[in-house]
N, C-alpha and C positions, 0 to 999 in steps of 0.2 A: 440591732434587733435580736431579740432574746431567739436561740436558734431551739428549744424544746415544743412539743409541743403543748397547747393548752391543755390541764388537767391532770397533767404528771406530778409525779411528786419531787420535789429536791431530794435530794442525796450529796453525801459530800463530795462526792467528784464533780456533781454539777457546780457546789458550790466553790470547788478548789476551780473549777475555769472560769464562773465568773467572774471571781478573782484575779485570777492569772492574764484573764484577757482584760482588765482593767477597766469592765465598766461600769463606767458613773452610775450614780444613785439615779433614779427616773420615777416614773410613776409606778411601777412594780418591783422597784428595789431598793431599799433603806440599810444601808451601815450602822452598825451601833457599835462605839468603844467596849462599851460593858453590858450587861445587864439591866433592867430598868429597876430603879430604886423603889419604884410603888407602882402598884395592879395603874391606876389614873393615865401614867406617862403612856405603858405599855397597850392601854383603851385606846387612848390619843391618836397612837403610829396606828393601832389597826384599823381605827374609823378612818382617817387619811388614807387607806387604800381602798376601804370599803365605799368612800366617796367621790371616788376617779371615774374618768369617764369611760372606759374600756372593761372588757368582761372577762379577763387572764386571772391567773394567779400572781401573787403580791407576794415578795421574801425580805422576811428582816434577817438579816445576817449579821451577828453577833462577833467580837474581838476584829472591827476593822475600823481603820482610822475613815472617814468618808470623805476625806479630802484629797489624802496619797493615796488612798487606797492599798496599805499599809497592815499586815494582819501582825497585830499585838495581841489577839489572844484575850479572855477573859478571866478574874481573879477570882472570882467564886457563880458557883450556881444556887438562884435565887430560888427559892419552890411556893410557890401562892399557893 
């Protein structure tokens, strides 16, 4: 269980422990290797949390493998 409360915002110390305490993607949290390649993909991952059935906030976290959970970092920033 995500130990913040609802309504906060991320920061990267919160995002370096969710990292570090290694947990899995779920319905409030999406790893991404890279950056999304077009505005659609990045619609896509938001409506997916916009469509869960719980009322928290949702984090996509960017340069992590979502399998090891594995932070590789990202190769360029996108700007839509």
């Amino acid at each position: 269980m995500y130990w913040k409360e609802e309504g906060n915002t991320l920061d990267m110390n919160d995002a370096t422990h969710i990292i570090n305490s290694r947990i899995e993607e779920n319905e409030w949290l999406d790893y991404k290797q890279e950056w999304h390649q077009n505005k659609i993909e990045l619609v896509r991952d938001i409506l997916s949390f916009a469509n869960t059935v719980h009322s928290r906030d949702c984090y996509l976290i960017f340069g992590v493998v979502d399998k090891t959970i594995e932070v590789i970092g990202t190769r360029e920033v996108l700007v839509y």
